[in-house]
N, C-alpha and C positions, 0 to 999 in steps of 0.2 A: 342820396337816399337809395335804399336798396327795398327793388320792388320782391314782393311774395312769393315770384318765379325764386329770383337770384338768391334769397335767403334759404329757401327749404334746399337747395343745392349746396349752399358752403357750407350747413348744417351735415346734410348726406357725406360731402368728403369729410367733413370733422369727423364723423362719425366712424368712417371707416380709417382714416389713419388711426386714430383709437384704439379699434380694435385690433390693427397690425401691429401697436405696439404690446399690448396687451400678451396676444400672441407671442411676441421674439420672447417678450419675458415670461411668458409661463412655458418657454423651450430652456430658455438660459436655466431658469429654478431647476425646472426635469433634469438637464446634465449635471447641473451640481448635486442633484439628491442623488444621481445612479451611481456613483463612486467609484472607488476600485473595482475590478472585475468586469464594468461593464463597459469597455474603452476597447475590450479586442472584439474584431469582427466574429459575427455568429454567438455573440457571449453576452448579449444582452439579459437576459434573463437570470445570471448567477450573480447569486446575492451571499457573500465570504460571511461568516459568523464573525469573522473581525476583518474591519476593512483593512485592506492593502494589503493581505492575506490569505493564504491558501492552509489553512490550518488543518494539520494531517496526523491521527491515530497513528502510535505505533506503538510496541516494546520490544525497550531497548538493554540490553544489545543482542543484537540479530547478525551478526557477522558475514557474509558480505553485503546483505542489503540495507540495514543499520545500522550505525556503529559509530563512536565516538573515536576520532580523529584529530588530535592538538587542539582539543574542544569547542570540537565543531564535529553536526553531526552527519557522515557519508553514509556512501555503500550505491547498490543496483537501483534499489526501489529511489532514495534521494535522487538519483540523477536521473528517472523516469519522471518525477512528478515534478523536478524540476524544467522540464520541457514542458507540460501540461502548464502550470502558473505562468510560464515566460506566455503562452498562448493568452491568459486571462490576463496579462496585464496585473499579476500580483506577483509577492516573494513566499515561498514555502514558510514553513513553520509547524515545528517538531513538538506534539503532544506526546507524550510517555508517559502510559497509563498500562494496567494489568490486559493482556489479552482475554482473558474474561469479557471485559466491557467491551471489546474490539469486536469479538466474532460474534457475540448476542445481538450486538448493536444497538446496546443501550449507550454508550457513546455519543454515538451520531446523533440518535434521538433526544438526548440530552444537548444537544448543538455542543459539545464540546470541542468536536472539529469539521470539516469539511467534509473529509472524504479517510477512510482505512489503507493504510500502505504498509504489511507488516511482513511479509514473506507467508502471505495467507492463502491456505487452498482453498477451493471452490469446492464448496460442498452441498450438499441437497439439504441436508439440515442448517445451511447457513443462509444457503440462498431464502432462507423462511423469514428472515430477518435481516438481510443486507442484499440490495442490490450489486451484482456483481461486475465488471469490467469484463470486456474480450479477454482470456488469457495473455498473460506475460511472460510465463516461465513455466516451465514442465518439471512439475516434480519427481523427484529420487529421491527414498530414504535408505542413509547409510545404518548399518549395524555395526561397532565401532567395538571391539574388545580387547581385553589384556591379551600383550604377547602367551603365545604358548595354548591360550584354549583353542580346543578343536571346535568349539560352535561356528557353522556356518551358516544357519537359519534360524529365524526367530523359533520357530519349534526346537531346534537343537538349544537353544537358550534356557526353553521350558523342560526339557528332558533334562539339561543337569543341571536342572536348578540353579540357575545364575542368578542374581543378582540383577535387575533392570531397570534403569534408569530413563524416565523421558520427558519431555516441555510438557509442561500441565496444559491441557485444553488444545492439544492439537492430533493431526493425521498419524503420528506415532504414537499418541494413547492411544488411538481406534486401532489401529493395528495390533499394538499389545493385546487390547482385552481379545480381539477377536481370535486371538490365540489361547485364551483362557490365562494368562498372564496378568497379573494382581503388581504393575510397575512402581516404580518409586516415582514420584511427580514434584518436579522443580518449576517455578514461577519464571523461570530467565533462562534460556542457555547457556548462559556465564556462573549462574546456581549448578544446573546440571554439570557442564565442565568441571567444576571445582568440586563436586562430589566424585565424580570418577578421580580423578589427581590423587585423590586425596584416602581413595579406598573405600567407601562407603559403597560403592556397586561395582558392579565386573563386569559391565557392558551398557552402550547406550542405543536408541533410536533416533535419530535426528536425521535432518536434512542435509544430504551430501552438501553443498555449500558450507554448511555451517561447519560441518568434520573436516572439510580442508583446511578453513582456516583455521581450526583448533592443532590442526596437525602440525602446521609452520610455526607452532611453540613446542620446543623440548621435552616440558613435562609430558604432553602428550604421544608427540611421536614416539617416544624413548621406550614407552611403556604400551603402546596399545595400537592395534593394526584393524585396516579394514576387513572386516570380515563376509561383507558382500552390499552391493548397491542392489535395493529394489525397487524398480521403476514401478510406477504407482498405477498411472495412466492418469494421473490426476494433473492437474496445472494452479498454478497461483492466480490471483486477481487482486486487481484494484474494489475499493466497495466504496459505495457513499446509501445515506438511508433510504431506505425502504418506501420507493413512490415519491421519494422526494426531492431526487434533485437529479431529474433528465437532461438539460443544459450540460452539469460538471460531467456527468458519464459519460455523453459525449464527444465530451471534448478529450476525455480520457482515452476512449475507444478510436477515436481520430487519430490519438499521440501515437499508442502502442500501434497500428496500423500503417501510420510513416515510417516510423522507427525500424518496424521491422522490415519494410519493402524496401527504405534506401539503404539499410546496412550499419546504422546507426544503432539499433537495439546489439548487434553483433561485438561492436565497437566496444561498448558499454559491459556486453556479459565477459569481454576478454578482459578489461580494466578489471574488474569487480571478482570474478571470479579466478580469473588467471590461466584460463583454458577455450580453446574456440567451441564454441558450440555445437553439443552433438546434433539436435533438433533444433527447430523452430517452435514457438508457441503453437496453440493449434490456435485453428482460426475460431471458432465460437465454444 
């Protein structure tokens, strides 16, 4: 017989084993719901728009920092983000979409990807609508013209009337117009390349990166020489939406900050670009 004492006590431990099981299992439920992403240390809070996933804006192709390789997609900015995912515990994954949606950041607000990786500058009108990264890369624009013209500055372009070609929605239209210059506007690099090739303008604006690698093809070097680098003072960035995802920036701003202190972002701009680096990013 079990007296009134010894019952309300095996009651009491019943009750509290109970609730420890209770417990393990609304821990085991919580690990299963957190998914990919949330397995690396400091990352609990990042939640991928598709699990197992670091799905990342671009347009392509962007030459050395995008670009289609025995279809598969490289370059600078791939092998940066792909250090940031190996951190979260996910694999990259290439959205190619118009830079339009990229730098407004309807994109991102649309969740169609994670985070912006496009060989994009930081700008005061961009930062209104995308969160930006530490800088990665310091921008140059080349000015890129037929053999034989004497143009050596964007103004020498507007004085004889040349012909201007640049990426729609980027730091080379601003430069254009700010010279009073009315440019021709391609949707790709690969659009703009194959209009200069092909005669349709006599000169272009782009991102020295991008004119190197157009130069180690024939058609271009054969016909068309640098006609001057201008350092911008501007830098490129990683971006994710606007207030919305402090966890991924971080973890971004973490990457590019080892990268560059072990020697590793170095490593990478010599692969990618083919040249050791004049500068370092700057730091904020």
């Amino acid at each position: 017989m079990i007296t009134g004492s010894l019952r309300r006590g095996v009651v009491a431990t019943a009750a509290l084993a109970l609730t420890g099981l209770l417990a393990l299992s609304a821990c085991g439920e919580s690990a299963d719901k957190q998914g990919d992403g949330d397995k690396a240390g400091g990352a609990a809070a990042f939640k991928p728009v598709k699990a197992g996933k670091l799905s990342v804006c671009t347009n392509l192709p962007y030459p050395p920092f995008q670009f289609d390789q025995g279809g598969k997609t490289v370059g600078f900015d791939v092998s940066m983000i792909d250090l940031v995912a190996k951190k979260l515990n996910v694999t990259q994954e290439i959205v190619n979409i118009d830079f339009a949606a990229i730098k407004g950041g309807s994109a991102l607000n649309a969740g169609r990807c994670d985070l912006a990786a496009a060989g994009m500058t930081i700008t005061d009108e961009r930062k209104a609508s995308l969160d930006f990264s530490r800088p990665y890369y310091p921008e140059v624009i080349t000015l890129l013209t037929k053999k034989g013209v004497t143009a050596k500055t964007v103004d020498d372009v507007k004085s004889q009337n040349l012909k201007l070609g640049v990426q729609a929605d980027t730091t080379s239209l601003e430069m254009a117009k700010t010279k009073g210059i009315k440019p021709r506007e391609y949707k790709d690099s690969e659009k703009q390349r194959l209009a200069l090739v092909s005669g349709q303008i006599d000169a272009v604006l782009q991102d020295t990166p991008v004119v190197n690698e157009w130069l180690k093809k024939s058609d271009v070097s054969s016909k068309f020489t640098v006609a001057a680098e201008l350092p911008t003072g501007a830098q490129y960035g990683f971006a994710v939406k606007k207030g919305g995802n402090p966890v991924l920036l971080k973890t971004i701003n973490d990457t590019i900050t080892e990268t560059v202190n072990s020697g590793e972002w170095a490593k990478l701009y010599k692969q990618w670009v083919g040249s050791e680096p004049k500068s370092k990013p700057a730091e904020s």
